[in-house]
C-alpha positions in Angstrom: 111.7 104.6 70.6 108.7 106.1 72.0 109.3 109.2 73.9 108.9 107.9 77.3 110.2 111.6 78.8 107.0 111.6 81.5 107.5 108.3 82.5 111.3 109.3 83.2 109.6 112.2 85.5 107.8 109.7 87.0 110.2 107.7 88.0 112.7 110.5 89.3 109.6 111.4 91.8 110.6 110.0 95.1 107.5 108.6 96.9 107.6 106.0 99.3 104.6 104.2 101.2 102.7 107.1 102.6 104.9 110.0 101.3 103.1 110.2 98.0 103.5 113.8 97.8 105.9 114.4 95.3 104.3 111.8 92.2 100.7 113.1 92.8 102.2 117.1 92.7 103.1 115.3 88.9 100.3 113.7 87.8 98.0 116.6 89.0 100.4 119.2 87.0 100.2 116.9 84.0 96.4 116.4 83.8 95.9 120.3 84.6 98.3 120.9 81.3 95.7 118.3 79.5 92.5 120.1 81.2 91.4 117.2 82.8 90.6 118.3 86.4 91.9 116.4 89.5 90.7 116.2 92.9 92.2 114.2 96.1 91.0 113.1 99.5 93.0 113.1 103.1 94.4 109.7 102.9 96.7 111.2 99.6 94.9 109.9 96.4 94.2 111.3 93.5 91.7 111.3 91.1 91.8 112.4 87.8 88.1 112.2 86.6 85.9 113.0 82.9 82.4 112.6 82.4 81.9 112.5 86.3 77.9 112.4 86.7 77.5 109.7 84.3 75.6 106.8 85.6 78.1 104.2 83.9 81.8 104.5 85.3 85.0 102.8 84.4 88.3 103.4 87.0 91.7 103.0 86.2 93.6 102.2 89.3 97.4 102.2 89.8 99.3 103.3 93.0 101.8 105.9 93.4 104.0 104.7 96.1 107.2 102.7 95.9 109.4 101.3 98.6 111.3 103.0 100.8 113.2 103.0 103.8 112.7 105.3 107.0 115.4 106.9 109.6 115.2 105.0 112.9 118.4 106.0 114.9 121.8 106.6 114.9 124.9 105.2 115.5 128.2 107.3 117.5 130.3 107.7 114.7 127.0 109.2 112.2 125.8 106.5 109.9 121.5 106.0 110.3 119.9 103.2 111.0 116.6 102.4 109.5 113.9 100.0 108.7 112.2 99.1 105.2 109.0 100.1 104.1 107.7 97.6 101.9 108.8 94.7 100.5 112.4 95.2 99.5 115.5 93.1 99.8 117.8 93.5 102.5 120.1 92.2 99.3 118.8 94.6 97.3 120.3 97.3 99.7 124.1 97.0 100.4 126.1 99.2 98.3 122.9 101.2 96.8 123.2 105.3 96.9 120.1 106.5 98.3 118.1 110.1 98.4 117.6 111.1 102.3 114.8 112.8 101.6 114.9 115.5 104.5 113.1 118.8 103.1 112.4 121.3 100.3 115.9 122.4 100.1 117.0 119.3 98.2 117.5 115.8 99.7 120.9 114.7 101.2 123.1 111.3 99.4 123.5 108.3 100.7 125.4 105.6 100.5 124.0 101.9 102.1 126.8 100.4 104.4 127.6 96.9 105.1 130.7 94.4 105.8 132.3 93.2 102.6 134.3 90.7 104.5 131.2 89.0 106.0 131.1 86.3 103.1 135.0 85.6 103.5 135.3 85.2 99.9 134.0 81.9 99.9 131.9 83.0 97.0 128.2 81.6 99.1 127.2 85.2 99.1 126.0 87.6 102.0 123.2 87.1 104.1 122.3 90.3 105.4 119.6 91.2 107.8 118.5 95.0 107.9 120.0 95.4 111.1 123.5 94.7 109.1 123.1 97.7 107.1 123.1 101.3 107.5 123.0 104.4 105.9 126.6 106.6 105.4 125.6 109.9 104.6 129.1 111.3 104.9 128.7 112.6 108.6 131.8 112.6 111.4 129.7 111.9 114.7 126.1 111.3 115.4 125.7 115.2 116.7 126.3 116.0 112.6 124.0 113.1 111.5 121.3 114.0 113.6 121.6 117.6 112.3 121.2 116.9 108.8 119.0 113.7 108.6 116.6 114.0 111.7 114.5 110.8 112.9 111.4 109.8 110.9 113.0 111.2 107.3 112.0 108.8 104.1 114.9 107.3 102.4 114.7 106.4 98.5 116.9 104.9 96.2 118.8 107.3 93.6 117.3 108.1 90.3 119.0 106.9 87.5 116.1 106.7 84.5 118.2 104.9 81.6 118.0 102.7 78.5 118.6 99.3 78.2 119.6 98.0 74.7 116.6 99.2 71.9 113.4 98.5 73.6 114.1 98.4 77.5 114.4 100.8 80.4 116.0 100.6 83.5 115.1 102.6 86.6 113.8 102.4 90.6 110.4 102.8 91.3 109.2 101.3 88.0 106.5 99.2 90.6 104.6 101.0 90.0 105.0 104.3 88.1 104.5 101.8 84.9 101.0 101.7 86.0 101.1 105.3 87.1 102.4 106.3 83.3 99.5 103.6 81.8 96.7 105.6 83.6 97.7 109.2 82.8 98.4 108.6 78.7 95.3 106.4 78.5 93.1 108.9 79.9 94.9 111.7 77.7 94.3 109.4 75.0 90.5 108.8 75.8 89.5 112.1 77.1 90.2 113.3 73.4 87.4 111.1 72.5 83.3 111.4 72.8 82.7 109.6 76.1 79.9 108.9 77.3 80.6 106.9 80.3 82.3 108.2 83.6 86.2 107.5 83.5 88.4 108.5 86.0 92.2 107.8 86.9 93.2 106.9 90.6 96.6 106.9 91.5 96.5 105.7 95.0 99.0 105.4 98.4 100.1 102.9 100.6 100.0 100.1 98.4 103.5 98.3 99.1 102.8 98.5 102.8 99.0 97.3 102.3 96.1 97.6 100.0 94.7 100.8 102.0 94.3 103.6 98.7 90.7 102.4 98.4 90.0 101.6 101.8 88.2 104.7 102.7 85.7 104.5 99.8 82.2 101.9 100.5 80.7 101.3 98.0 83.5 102.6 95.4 80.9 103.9 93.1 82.4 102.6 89.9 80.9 99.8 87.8 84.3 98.0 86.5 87.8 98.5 88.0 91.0 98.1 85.5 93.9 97.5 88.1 97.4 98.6 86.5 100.6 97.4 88.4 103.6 95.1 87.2 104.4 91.5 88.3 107.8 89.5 88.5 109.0 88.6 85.1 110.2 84.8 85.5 112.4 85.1 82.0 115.5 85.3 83.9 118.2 82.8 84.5 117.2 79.7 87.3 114.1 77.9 87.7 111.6 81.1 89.1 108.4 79.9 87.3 106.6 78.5 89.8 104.0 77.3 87.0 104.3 80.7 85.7 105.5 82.5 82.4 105.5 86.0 82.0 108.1 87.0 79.8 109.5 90.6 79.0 108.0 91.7 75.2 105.0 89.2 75.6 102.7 91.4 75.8 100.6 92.4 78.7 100.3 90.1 82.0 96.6 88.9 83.3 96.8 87.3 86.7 95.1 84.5 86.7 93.5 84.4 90.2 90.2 85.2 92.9 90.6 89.2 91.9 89.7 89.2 88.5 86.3 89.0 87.5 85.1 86.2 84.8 83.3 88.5 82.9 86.3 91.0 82.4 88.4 88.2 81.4 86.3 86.9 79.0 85.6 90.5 77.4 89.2 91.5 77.4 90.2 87.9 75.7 87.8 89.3 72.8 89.2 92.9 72.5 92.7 92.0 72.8 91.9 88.9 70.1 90.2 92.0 67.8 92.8 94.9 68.6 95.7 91.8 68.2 97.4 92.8 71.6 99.3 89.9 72.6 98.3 88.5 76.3 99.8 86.5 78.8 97.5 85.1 81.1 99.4 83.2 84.1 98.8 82.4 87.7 99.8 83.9 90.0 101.8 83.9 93.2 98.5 84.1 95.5 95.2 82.7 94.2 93.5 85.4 96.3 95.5 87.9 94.9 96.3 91.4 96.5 97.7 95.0 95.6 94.4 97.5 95.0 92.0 95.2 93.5 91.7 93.6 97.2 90.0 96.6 97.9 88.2 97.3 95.0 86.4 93.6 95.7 85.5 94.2 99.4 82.4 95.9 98.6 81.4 93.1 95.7 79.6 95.6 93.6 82.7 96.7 91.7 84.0 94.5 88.6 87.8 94.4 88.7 90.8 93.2 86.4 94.1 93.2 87.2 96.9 94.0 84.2 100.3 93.5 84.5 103.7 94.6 82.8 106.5 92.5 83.5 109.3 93.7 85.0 112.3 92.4 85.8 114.2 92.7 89.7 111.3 94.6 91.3 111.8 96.1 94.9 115.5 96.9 93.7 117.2 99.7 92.7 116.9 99.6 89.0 114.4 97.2 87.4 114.1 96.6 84.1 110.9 97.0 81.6 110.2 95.9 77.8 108.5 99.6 76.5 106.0 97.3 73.7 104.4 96.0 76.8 104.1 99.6 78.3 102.3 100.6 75.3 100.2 97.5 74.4 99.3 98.3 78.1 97.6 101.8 76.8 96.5 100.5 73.9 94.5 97.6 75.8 93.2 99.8 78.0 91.7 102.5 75.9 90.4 99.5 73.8 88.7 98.3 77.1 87.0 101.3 77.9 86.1 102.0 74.4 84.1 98.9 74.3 82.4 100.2 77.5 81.5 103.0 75.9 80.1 101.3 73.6 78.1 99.0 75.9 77.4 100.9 79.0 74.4 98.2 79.7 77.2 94.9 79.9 76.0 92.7 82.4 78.5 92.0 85.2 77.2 89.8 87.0 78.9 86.0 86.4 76.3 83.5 86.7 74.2 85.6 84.7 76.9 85.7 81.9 76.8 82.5 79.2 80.7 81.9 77.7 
């Protein structure tokens, strides 16, 4: 298997929605080891950038954050209360050990409470609402609770970076360090090429609360926009397709939908037809999209394509990943911005575009 060590890093980083801290401190390191330089702005992103005053630029987009929980309260006999940042489960929560993560002296365990007996056995499942959980940290009283986990601290799920039979990992936070780990070996890749154009890697915050990374940039002054994220694989036992098929091992996901531009699709069809990188084009969810490409369109002068890895039980704490469409991912992607190189004068414009 391919030595997927970073991404493991990655993953262990503990960054939810608007505590980014920790994963860009990562990628930063990493592209400083590689001598690509790195730069950020206030909000939290990061930009890892070659070839930056050239008049043609290409971005590689994927966002850093993951969900989360927060520390809302207390009850008298020291469990936390909390509320979720993002979109995950309420069911994705009971039982779960979880990271407190209070400061630089190490974070404190968890363990998500609930009532087993709520179900009585009759087999229909819990239906839990967040304010039927809570957070047992071990503590006798609320006085020792509040001591060592005070209001406000972010909450993760525990690491626990692991194989799955030959070809498949299992971890949290794989939405979306997948994309994280496509962006950073795809610009080591290229940057040991002879670029021309601009490129530059943008791992950005905030997007599993909403699509506010790119918000503070108008116009983004990039000519096309490659969006790396995951998507819900639907090869999984029940009727989840909704018209959909994205499979793990298939190959890499395109979103058919209002974010991607028609003349990205058409010239990633080609290179992924020359390259032979398998694709699976499927609509999705929302015909007007989401995640960062929302913002990348706002200002309409920025070409964007969205590319997806399956994965398996996202916004849980572990989902599961196929590693050949992790690295089809990097391969499609340098292949993308090779041809850009290659054709830094590509019309972008749709109606002006004959296919």
């Amino acid at each position: 298997m391919h030595d997927f060590s970073f991404l493991s890093i990655l993953c262990n980083c503990c960054a939810p929605s608007s505590h980014e801290m920790d994963v860009q401190h990562c990628l930063a390191t990493a592209f400083a080891d590689s001598n690509v330089s790195c730069s950020g702005d206030a909000l939290g992103n990061l930009y890892a950038t070659l070839n930056a005053s050239a008049p043609f630029r290409v971005a590689l987009v994927a966002h850093a954050d993951e969900v989360g929980m927060q520390v809302v309260g207390y009850t008298d006999d020291g469990h936390l209360l909390f509320r979720k940042i993002g979109g995950v489960r309420s069911t994705s929560l009971a039982g779960q050990l979880v990271r407190c993560l209070v400061s630089e002296a190490g974070p404190i365990a968890g363990v998500i409470g609930f009532d087993p007996l709520q179900d009585n056995g009759t087999g229909n499942g819990l239906l839990l609402k967040t304010s039927d959980l809570w957070i047992d940290i071990g503590a006798e009283n609320r006085v020792e609770a509040e001591a060592l986990v005070p209001v406000g601290t972010y909450v993760t799920f525990e690491s626990d970076f692991r194989s799955l039979g030959s070809h498949r990992l299992a971890s949290k936070s794989l939405d979306n360090r997948l994309g994280a780990y496509v962006m950073y070996a795809s610009m080591i890749r290229l940057a040991a090429l002879p670029l021309t154009i601009g490129l530059t890697g943008i791992s950005t915050v905030q997007e599993e609360i909403v699509p506010r990374g790119l918000s503070i940039f108008s116009p983004i002054p990039y000519a096309v926009a490659l969006v790396l994220d995951v998507d819900f694989a639907t090869d999984i036992p029940g009727d989840t397709s909704c018209g959909s098929n994205l499979r793990l091992g298939g190959g890499v996901g395109v979103p058919l939908n209002a974010d991607s531009s028609p003349v990205l699709l058409h010239i990633l069809r080609e290179v992924a037809t020359c390259q032979g990188i398998p694709l699976q084009c499927f609509p999705s969810r929302n015909f007007t999209g989401g995640t960062d490409a929302l913002q990348l369109k706002s200002g309409g002068s920025v070409a964007v394509l969205n590319l997806s890895i399956p994965l398996r039980y996202m916004h849980s704490r572990y989902e599961v990943c196929d590693v050949c469409d992790v690295l089809r991912a990097i391969d499609l992607v340098c292949a993308l911005v090779t041809h850009f190189n290659n054709c830094p004068t590509q019309n972008l414009v749709p109606w002006q575009n004959n296919f």
